[in-house]
ZADO-1210 file (C-alpha; in nm, 4 decimals, padded with zeros to 6 digits):
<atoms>
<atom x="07.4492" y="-03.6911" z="-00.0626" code="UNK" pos="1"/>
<atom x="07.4421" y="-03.3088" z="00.0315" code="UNK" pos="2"/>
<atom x="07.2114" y="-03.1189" z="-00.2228" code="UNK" pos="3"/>
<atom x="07.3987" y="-02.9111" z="-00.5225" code="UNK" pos="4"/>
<atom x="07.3297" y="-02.6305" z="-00.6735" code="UNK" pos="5"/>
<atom x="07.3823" y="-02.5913" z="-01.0453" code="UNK" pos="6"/>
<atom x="07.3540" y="-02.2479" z="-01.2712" code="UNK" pos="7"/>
<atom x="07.3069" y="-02.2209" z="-01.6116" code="UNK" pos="8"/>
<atom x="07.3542" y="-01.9230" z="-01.8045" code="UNK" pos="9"/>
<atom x="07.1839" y="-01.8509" z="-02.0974" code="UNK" pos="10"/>
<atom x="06.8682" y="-01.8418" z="-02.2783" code="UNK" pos="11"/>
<atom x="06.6123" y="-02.0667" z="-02.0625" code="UNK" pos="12"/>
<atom x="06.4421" y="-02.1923" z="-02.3821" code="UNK" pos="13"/>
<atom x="06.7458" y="-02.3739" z="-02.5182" code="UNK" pos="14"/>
<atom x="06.8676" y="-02.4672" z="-02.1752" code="UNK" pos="15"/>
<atom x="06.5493" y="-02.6457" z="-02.0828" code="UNK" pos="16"/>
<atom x="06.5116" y="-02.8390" z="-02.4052" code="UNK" pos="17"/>
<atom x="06.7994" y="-02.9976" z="-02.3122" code="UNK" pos="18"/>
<atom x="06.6846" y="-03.1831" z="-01.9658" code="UNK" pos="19"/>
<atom x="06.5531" y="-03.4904" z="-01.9891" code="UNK" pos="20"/>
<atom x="06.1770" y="-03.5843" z="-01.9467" code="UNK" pos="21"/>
<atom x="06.0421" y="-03.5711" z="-01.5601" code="UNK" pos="22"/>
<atom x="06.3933" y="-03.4553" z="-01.3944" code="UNK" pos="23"/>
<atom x="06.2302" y="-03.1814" z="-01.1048" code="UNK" pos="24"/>
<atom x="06.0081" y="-03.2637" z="-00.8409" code="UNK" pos="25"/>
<atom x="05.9067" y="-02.9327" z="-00.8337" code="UNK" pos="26"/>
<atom x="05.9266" y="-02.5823" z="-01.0728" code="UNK" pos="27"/>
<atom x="05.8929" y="-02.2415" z="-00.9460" code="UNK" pos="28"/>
<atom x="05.9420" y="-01.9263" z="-01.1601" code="UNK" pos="29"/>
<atom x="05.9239" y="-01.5955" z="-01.1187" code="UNK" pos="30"/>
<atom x="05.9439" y="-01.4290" z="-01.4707" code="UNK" pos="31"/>
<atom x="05.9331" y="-01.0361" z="-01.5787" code="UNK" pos="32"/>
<atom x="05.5497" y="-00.9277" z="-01.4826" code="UNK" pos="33"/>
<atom x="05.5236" y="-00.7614" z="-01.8033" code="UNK" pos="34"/>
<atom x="05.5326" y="-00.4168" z="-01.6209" code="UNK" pos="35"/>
<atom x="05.6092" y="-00.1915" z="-01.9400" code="UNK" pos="36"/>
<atom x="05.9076" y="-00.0291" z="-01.7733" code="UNK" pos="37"/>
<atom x="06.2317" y="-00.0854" z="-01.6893" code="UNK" pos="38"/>
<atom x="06.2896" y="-00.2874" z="-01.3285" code="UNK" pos="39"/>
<atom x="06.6254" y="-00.1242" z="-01.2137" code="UNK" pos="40"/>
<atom x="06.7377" y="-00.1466" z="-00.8281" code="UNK" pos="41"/>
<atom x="07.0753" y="00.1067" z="-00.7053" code="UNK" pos="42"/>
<atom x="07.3074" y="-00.0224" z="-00.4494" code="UNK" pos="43"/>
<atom x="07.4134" y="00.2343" z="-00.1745" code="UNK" pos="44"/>
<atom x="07.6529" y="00.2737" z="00.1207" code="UNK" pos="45"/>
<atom x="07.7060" y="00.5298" z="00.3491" code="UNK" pos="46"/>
<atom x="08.0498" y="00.6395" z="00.5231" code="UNK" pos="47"/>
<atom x="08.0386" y="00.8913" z="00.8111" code="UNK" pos="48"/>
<atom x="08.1029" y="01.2453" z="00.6530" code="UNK" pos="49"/>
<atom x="08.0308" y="01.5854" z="00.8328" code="UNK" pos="50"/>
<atom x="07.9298" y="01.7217" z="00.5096" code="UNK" pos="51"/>
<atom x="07.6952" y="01.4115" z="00.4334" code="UNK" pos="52"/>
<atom x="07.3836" y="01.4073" z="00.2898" code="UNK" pos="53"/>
<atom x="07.2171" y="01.2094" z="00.5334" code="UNK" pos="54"/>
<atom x="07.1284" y="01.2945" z="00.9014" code="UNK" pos="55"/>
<atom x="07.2330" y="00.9499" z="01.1157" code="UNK" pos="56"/>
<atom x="07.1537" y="00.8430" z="01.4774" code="UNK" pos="57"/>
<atom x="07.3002" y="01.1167" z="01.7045" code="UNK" pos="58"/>
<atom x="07.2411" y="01.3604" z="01.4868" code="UNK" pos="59"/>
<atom x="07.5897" y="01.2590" z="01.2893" code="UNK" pos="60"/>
<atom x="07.6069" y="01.2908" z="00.9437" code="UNK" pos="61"/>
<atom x="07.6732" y="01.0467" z="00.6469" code="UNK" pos="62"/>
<atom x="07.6982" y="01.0436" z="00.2612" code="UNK" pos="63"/>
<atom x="07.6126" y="00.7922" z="00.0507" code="UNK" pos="64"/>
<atom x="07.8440" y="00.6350" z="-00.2219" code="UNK" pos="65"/>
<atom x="07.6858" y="00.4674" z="-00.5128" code="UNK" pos="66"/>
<atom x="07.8315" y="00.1475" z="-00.5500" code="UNK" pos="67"/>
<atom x="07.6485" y="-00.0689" z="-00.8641" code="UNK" pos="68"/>
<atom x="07.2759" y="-00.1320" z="-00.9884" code="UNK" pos="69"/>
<atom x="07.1246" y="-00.3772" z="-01.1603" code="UNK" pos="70"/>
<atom x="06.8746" y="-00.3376" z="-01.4213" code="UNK" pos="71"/>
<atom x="06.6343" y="-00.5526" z="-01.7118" code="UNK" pos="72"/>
<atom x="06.3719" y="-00.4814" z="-01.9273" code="UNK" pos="73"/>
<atom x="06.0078" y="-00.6188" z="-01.8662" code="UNK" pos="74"/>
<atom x="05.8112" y="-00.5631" z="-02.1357" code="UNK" pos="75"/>
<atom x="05.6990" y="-00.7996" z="-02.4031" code="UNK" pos="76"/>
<atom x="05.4251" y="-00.7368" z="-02.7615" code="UNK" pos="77"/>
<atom x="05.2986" y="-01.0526" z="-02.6917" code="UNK" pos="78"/>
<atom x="05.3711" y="-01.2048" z="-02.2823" code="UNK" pos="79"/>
<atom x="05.1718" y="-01.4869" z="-02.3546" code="UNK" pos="80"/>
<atom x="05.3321" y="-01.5951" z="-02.6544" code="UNK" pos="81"/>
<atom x="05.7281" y="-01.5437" z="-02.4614" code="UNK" pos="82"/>
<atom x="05.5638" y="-01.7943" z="-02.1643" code="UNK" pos="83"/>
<atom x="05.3803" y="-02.0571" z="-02.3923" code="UNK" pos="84"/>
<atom x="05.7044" y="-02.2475" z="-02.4993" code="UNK" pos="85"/>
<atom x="05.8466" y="-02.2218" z="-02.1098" code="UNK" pos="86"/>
<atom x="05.5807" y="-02.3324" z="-01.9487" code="UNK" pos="87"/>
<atom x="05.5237" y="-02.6684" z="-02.1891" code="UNK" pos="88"/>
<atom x="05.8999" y="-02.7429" z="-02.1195" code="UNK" pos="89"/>
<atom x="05.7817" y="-02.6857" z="-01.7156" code="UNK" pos="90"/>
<atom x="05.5562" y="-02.9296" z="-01.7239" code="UNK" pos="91"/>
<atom x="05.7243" y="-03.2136" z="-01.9694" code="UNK" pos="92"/>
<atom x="06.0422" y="-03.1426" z="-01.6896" code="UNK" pos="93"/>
<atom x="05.8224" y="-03.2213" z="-01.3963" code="UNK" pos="94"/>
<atom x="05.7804" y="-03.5809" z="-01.2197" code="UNK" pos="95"/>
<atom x="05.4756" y="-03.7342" z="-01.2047" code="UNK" pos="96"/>
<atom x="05.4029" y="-03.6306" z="-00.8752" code="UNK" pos="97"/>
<atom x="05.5407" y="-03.2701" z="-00.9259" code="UNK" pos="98"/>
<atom x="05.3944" y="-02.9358" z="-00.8887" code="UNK" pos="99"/>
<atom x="05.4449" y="-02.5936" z="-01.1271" code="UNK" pos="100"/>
<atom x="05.4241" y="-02.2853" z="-00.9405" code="UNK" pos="101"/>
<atom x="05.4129" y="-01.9199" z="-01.1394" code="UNK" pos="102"/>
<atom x="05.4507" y="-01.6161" z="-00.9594" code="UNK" pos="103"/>
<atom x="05.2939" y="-01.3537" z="-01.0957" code="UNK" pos="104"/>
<atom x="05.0937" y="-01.0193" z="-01.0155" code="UNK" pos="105"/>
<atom x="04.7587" y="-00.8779" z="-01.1408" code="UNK" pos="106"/>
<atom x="04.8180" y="-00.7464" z="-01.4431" code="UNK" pos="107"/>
<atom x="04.8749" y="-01.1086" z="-01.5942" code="UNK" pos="108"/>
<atom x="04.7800" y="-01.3760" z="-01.3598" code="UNK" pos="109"/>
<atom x="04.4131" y="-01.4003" z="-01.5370" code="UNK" pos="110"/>
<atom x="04.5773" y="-01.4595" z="-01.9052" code="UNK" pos="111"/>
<atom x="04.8344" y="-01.7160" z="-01.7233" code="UNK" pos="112"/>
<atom x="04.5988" y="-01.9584" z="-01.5468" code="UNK" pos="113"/>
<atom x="04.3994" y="-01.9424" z="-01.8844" code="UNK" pos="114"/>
<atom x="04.7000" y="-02.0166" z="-02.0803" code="UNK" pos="115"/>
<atom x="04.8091" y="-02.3086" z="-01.8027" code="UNK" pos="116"/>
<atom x="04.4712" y="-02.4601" z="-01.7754" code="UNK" pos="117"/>
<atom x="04.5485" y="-02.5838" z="-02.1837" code="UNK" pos="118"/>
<atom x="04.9060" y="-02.6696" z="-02.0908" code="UNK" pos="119"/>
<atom x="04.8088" y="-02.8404" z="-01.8000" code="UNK" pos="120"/>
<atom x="04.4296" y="-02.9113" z="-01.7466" code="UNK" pos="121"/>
<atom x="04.2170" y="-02.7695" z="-01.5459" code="UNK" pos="122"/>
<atom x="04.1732" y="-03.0473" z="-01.2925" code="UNK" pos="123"/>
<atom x="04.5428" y="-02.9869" z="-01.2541" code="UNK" pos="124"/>
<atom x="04.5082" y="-02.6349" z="-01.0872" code="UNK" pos="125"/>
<atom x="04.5641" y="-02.6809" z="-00.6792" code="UNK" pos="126"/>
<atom x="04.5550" y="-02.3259" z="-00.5392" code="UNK" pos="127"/>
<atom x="04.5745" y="-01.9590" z="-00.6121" code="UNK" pos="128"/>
<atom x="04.7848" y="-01.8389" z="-00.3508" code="UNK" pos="129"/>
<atom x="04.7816" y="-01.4369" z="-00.2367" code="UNK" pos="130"/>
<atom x="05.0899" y="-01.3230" z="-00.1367" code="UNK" pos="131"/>
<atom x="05.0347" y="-01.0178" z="00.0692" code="UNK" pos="132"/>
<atom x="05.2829" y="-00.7430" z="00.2326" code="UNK" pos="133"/>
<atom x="05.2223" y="-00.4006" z="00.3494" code="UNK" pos="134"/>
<atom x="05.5358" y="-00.1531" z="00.2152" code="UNK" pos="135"/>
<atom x="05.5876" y="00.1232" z="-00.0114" code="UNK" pos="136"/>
<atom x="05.3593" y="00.4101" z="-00.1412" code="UNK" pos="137"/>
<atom x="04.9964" y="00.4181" z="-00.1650" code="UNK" pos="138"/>
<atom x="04.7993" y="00.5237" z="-00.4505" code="UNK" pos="139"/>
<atom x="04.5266" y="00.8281" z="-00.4063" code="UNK" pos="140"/>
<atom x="04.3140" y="00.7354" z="-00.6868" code="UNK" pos="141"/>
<atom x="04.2788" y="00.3186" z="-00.6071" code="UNK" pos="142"/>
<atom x="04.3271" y="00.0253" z="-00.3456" code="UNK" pos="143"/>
<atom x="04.7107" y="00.0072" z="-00.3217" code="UNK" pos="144"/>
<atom x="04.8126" y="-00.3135" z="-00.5366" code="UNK" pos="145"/>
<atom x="05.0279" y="-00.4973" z="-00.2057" code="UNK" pos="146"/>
<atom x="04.9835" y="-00.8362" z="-00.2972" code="UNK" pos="147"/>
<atom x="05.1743" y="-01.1120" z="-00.5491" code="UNK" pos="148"/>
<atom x="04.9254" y="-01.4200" z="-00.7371" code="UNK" pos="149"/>
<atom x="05.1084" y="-01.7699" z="-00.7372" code="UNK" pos="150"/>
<atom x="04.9297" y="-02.0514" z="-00.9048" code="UNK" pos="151"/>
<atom x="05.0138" y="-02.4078" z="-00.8170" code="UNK" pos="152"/>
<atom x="04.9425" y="-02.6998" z="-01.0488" code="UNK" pos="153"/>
<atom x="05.0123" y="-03.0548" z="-01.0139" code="UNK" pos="154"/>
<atom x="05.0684" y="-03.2424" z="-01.3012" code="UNK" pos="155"/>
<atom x="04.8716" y="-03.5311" z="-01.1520" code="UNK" pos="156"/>
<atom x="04.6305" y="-03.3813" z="-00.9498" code="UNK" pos="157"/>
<atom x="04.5561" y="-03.7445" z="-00.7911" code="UNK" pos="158"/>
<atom x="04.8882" y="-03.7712" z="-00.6888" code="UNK" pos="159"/>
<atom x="05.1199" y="-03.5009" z="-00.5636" code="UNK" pos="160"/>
<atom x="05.3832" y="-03.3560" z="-00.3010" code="UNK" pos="161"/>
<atom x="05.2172" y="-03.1599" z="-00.0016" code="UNK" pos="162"/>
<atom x="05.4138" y="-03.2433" z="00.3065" code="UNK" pos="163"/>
<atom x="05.1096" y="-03.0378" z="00.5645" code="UNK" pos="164"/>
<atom x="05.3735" y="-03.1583" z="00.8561" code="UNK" pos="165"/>
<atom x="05.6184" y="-02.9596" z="00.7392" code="UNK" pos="166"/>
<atom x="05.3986" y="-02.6341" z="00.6831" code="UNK" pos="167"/>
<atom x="05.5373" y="-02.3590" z="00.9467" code="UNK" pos="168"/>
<atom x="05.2784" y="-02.2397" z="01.1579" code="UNK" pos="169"/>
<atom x="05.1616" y="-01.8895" z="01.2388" code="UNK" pos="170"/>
<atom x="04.9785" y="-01.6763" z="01.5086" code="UNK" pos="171"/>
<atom x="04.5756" y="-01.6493" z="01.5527" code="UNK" pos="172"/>
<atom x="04.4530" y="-01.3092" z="01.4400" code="UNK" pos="173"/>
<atom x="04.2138" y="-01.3405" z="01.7809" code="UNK" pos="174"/>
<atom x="04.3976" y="-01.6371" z="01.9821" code="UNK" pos="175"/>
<atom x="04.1750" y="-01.5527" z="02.2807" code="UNK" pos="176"/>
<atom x="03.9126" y="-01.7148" z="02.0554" code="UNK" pos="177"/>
<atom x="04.0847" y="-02.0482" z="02.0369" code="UNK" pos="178"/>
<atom x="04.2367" y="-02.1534" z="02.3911" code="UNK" pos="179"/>
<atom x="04.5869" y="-02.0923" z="02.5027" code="UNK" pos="180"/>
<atom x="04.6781" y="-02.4395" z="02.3776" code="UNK" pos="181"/>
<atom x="04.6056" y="-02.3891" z="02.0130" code="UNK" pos="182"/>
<atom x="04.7080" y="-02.0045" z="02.0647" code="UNK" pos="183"/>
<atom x="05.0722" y="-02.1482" z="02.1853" code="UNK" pos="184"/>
<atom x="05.0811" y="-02.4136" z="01.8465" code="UNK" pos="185"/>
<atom x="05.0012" y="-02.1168" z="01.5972" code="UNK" pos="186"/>
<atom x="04.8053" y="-02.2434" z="01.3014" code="UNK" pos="187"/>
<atom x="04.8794" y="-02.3754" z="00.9369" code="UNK" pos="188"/>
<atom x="04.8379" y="-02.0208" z="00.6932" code="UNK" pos="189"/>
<atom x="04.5215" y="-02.0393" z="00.4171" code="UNK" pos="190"/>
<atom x="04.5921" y="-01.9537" z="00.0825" code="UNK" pos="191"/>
<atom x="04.6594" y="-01.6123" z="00.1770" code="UNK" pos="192"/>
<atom x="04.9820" y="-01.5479" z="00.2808" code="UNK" pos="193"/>
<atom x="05.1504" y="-01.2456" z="00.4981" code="UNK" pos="194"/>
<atom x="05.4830" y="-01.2056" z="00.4552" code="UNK" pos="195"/>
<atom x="05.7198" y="-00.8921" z="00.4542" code="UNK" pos="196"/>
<atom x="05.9371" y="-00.8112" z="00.1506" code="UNK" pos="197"/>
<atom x="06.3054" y="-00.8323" z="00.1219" code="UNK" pos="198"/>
<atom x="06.3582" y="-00.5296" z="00.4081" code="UNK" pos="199"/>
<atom x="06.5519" y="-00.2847" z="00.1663" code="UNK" pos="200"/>
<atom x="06.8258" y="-00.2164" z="00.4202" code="UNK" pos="201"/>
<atom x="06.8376" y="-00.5971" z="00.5672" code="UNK" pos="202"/>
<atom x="07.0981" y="-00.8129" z="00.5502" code="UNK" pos="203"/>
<atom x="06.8950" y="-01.0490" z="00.2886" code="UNK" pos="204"/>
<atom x="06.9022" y="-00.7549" z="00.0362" code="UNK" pos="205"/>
<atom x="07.1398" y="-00.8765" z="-00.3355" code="UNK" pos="206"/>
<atom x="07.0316" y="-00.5356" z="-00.4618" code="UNK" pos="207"/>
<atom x="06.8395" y="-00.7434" z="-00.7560" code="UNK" pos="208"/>
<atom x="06.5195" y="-00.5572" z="-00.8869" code="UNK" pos="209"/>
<atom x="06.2501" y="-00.8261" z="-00.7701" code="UNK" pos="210"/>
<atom x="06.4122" y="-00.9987" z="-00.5321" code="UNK" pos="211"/>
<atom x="06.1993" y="-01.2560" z="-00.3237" code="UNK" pos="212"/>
<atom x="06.1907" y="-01.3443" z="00.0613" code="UNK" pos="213"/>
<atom x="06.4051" y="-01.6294" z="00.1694" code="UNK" pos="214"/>
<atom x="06.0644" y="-01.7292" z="00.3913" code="UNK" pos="215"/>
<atom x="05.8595" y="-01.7235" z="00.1192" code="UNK" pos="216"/>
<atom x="06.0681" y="-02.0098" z="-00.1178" code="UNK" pos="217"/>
<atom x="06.1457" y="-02.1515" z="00.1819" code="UNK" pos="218"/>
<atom x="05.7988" y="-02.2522" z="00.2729" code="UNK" pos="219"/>
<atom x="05.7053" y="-02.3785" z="-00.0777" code="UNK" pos="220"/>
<atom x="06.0212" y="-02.5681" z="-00.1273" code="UNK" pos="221"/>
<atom x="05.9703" y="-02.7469" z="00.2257" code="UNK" pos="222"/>
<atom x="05.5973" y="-02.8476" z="00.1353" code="UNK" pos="223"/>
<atom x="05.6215" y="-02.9168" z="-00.2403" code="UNK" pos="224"/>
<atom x="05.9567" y="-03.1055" z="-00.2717" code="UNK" pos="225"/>
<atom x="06.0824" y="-03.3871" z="-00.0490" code="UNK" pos="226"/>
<atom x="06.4553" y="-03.4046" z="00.0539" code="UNK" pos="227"/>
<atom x="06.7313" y="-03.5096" z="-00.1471" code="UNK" pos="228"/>
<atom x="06.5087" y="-03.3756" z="-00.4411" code="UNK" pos="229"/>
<atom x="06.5492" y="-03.1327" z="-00.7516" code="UNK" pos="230"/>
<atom x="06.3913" y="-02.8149" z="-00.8132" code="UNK" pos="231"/>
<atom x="06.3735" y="-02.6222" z="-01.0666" code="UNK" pos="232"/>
<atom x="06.3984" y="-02.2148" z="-01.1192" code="UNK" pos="233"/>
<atom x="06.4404" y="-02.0994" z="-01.4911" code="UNK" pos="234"/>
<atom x="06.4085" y="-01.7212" z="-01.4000" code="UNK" pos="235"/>
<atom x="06.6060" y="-01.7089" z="-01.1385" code="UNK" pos="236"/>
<atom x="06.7344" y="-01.3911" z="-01.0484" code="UNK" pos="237"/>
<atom x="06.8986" y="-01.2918" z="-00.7451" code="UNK" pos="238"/>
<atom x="06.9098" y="-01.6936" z="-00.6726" code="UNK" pos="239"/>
<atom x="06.6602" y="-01.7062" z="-00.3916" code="UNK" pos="240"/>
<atom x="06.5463" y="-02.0724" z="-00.4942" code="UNK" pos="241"/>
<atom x="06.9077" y="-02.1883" z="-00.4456" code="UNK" pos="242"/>
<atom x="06.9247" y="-02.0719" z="-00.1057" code="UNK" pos="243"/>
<atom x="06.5739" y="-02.2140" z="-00.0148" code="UNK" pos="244"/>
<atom x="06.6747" y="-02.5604" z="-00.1167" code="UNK" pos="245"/>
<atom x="07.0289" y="-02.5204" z="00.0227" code="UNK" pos="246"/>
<atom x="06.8766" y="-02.4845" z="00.3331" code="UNK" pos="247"/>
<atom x="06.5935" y="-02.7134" z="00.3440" code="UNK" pos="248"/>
<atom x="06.8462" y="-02.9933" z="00.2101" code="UNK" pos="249"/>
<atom x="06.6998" y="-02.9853" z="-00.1662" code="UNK" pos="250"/>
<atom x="06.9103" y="-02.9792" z="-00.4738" code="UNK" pos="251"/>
<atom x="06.8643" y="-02.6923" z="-00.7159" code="UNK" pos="252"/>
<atom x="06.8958" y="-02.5746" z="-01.0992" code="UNK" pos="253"/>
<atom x="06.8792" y="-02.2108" z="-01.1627" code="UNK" pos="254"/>
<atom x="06.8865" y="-02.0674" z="-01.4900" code="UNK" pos="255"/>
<atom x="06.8971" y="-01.7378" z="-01.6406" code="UNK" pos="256"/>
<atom x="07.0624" y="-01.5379" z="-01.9197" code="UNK" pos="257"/>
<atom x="07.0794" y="-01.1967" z="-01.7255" code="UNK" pos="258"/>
<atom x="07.4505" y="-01.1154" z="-01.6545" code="UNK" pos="259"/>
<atom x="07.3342" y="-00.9216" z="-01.4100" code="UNK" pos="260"/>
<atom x="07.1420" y="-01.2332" z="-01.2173" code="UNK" pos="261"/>
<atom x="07.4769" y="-01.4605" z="-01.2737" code="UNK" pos="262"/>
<atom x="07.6979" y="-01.2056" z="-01.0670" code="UNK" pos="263"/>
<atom x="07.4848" y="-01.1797" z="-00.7909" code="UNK" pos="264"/>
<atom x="07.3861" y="-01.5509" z="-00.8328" code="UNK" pos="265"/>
<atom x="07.7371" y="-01.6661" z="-00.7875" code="UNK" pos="266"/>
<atom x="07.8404" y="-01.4410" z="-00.4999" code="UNK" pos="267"/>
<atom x="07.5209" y="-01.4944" z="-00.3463" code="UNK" pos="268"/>
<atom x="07.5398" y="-01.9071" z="-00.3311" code="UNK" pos="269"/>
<atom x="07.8886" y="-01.8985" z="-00.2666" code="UNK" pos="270"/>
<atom x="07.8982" y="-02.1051" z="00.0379" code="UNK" pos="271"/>
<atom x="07.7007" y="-02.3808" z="-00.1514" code="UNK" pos="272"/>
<atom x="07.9850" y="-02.4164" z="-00.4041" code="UNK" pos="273"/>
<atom x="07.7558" y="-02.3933" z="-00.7152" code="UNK" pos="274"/>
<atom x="07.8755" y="-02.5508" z="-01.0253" code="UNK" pos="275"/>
<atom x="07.8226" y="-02.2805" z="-01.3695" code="UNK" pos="276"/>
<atom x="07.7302" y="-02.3685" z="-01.6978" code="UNK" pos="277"/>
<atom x="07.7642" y="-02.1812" z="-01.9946" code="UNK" pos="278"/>
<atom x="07.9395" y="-01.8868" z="-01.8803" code="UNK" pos="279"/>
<atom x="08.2314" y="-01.7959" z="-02.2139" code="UNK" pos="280"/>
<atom x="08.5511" y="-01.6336" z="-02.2142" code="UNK" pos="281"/>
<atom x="08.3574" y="-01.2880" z="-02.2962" code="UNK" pos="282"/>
<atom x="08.1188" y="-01.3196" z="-01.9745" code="UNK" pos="283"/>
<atom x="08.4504" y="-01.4067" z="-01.7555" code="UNK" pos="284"/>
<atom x="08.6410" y="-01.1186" z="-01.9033" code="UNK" pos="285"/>
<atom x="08.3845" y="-00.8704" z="-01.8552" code="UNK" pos="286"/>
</atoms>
């Protein structure tokens, strides 16, 4: 059978409560980090205008025409106590031999793997994995934060999904070092991994505030699910995870209650013909 795609909209609590026991080979999220602030992202075009605003190639002018943002809270009084309920429904949800992955960044990632070594055990935590990049300004008065925590748990850790054959390789830092043979083969990444952002001008870009690279899901979903399998996304944004397991020939379930998300979710996965749940009369109308 070709792998679906299904969206949910609406509150991820309820909607989760309602799958049955061990239904997901595998469960990424990527919740709000709990910034404090507002995560907003603007939308622009640009049509050629002599009296533009921007200077082009050539020297020719443009001006650039607002078209739509997208915007959501992230801040919580008590982060740990929003998660708590989520991430006990992750882990009844998974298969035996699944894996939980949270993405995360530094200002909660330490209260997280506390909270998911009780949920889960802490002979069930696999990997901290470092996603790094290199874009966007740099502090003056401390190390520029450019780097994203994941934490991968199995909830068997005797007995889970890690297809290494399947793991993308990548170039030597000093292939001179290793012989033009290995050099040529590349090598599997460590637990640090280098990976550009969603290029804000590339073809990738939804416009949705946190928006993750296609590569990135991509490589977890082909190592931590097998095919004809269902993952699992309850904060799922711009719909990255659909398109990850869309492509690597994985079945998906996204949920989130963000009108926002759904729009850009549906026109987004499009070519997958996703079937949506949960979306009323008011949401179509709007």
């Amino acid at each position: 059978m070709p792998p679906s795609v299904d969206i949910h909209f609406g509150d991820n609590l309820e909607v989760l409560r309602g799958f049955p026991d061990a239904e997901f080979g595998l469960v990424y999220i990527d919740p709000p980090f709990n910034t404090g602030k507002a995560q907003a992202r603007t939308r622009l075009r640009t049509v050629r205008d002599p009296e533009g605003d921007r200077l082009g190639f050539k020297g020719q002018r443009y001006r650039t025409i607002k078209i739509g943002s997208h915007e959501f809270a992230d801040s919580f009084a008590d982060y740990m106590a929003f998660l708590e309920p989520r991430l006990e429904e992750a882990r009844r949800l998974l298969r035996p031999d699944g894996s939980f992955f949270l993405h995360v960044d530094y200002r909660e990632v330490h209260y997280c793997k506390v909270l998911l070594d009780a949920i889960f055990g802490r002979e069930s935590f696999i990997n901290e994995i470092i996603w790094a990049y290199d874009y966007g300004g740099r502090s003056t008065k401390r190390w520029p934060p450019k780097h994203d925590n994941i934490l991968w748990y199995a909830k068997d850790p005797s007995c889970y999904t890690f297809n290494y054959e399947a793991i993308d390789r990548v170039p030597y830092m000093a292939p001179g070092l290793v012989g033009p043979e290995k050099a040529a083969r590349g090598k599997t990444p460590t637990d640090t991994w280098w990976h550009t952002i969603v290029s804000p001008t590339g073809r990738e870009k939804t416009g949705y505030p946190t928006q993750k690279p296609l590569g990135l899901l991509r490589r977890i979903v082909r190592v931590h699910s097998t095919p004809g399998g269902r993952v699992l996304d309850f904060f799922a944004g711009s719909g990255t995870v659909g398109e990850a397991c869309w492509r690597e020939g994985r079945s998906a379930v996204l949920v989130d209650n963000n009108p926002a998300a759904l729009e850009v979710m549906t026109r987004r996965l499009a070519f997958t013909e996703p079937v949506v749940h949960g979306v009323d009369t008011r949401l179509e109308g709007a």
